[in-house]
C-alpha positions as a printed Julia matrix, in Angstrom:
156×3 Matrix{Float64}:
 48.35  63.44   41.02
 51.89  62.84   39.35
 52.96  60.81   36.95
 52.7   59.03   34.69
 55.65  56.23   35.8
 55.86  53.87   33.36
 57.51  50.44   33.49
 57.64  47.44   31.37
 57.99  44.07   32.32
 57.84  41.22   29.32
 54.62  41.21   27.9
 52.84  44.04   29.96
 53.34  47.35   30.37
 52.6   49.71   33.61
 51.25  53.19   34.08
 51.21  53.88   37.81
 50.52  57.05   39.51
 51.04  58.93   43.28
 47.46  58.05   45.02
 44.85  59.81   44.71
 43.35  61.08   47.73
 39.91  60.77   46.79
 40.4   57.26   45.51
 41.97  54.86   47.81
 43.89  52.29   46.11
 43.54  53.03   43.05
 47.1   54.02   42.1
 47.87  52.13   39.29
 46.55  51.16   35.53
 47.75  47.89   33.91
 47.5   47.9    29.92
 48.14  44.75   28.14
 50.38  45.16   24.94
 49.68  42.54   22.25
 47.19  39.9    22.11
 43.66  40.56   23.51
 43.78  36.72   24.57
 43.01  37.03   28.48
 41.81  40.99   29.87
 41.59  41.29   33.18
 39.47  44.16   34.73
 39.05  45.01   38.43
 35.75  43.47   38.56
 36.56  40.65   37.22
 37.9   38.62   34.32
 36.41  38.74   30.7
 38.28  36.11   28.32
 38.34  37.77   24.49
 39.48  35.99   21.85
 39.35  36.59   17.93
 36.92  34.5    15.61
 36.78  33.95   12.37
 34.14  33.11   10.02
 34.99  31.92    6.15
 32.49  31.8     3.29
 32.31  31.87   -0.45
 30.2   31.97   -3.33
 31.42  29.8    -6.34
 29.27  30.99   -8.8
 28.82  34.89   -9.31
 27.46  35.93  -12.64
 28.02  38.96  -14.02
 26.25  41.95  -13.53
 24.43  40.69  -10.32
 24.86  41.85   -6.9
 25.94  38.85   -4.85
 26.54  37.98   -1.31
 29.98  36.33   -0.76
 29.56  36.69    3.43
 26.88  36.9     5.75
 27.23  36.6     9.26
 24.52  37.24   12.5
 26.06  38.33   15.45
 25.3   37.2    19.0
 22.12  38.47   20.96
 23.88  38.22   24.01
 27.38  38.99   23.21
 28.91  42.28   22.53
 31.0   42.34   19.4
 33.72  43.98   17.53
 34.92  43.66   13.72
 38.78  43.86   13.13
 38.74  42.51    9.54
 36.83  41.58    6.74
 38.95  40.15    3.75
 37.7   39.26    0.27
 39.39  38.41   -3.04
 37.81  36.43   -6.25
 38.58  35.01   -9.93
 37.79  38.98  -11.95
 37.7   42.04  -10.73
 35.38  43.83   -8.67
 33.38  45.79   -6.39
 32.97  44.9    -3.0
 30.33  46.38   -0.41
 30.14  45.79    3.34
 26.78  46.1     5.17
 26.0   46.1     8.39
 21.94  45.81    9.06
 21.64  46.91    5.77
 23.56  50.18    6.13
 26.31  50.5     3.67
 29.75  51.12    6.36
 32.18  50.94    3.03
 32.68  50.09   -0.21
 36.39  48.83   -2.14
 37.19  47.75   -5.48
 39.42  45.99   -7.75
 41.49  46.89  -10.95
 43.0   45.75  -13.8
 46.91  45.14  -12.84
 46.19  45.42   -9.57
 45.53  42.73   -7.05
 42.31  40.47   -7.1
 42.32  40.63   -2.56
 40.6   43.65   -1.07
 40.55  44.32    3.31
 38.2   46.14    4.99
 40.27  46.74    8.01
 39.15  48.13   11.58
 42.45  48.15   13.88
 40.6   49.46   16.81
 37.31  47.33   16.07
 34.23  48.48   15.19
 31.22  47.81   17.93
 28.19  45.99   16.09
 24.85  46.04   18.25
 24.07  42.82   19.3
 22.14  40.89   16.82
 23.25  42.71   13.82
 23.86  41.15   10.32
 27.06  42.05    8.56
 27.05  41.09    4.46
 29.89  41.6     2.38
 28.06  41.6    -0.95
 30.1   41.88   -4.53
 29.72  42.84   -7.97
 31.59  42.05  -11.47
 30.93  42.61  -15.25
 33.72  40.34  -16.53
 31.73  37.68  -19.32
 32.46  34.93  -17.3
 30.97  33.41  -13.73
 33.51  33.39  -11.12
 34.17  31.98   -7.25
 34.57  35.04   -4.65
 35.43  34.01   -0.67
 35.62  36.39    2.21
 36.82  35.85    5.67
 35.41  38.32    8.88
 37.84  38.2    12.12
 35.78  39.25   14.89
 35.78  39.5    18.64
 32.7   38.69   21.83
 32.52  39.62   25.11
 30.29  39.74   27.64
């Protein structure tokens, strides 16, 4: 096998290679570059799209543990988390759960900005049916609103 020849025409881009003699035509890969909007695979098509899901919680009080975001995933669906953004009225500290199982944890300072982002660029699998919770946690004197937003994939 040679190669890799690679081409790129608008929107996709093209890794094709000499044939394989073991592998009758199958001489070429196709990789999308951009939006995951419509993947096709060679046995057949699988439409992804990105989801969101926004919550808050208006009324943290200090020096409680409090869920801002809590979302189930399908039973049938595989999924992926790209994103999970939070911010709120004081500072904080902000943990993200999946099935109970602390995956990370961010915080907020003084001077700083009030927005945290738990970011995943190349997604990160969740088993189906799992529960993700972004939960926070302040100790300013005051109550105070908190909102998160998850961006999320499903496929089949």
């Amino acid at each position: 096998m040679t190669g890799p020849i690679r081409d790129t025409h608008a929107e996709r881009e093209y890794d094709s290679y000499v044939e394989s003699p073991t592998r009758a035509n199958k001489t070429a890969v196709e990789v999308y570059v951009g939006n995951p909007g419509d993947i096709s695979g060679g046995g057949g098509s699988t439409s992804v799209s990105l989801k969101s899901d926004y919550q808050e919680n208006a009324s943290v009080v200090t020096g409680v543990t409090s869920t801002v975001l809590t979302h189930t995933f399908s039973a049938t669906l595989n999924s992926r988390v790209y994103s999970v953004s939070a911010s709120g009225e004081n500072i904080a500290m902000y943990e993200l759960l999946i099935n109970s199982v602390l995956v990370e944890k961010k915080r907020t300072y003084f001077g700083e900005s009030l927005n945290v982002c738990f970011d995943f660029s190349q997604g990160y699998p969740v088993g189906l049916s799992s529960v993700l919770e972004l939960k926070v946690y302040h100790t300013r004197p005051v109550t105070a609103s908190f909102n998160s937003t998850l961006k999320y994939t499903e496929t089949v």
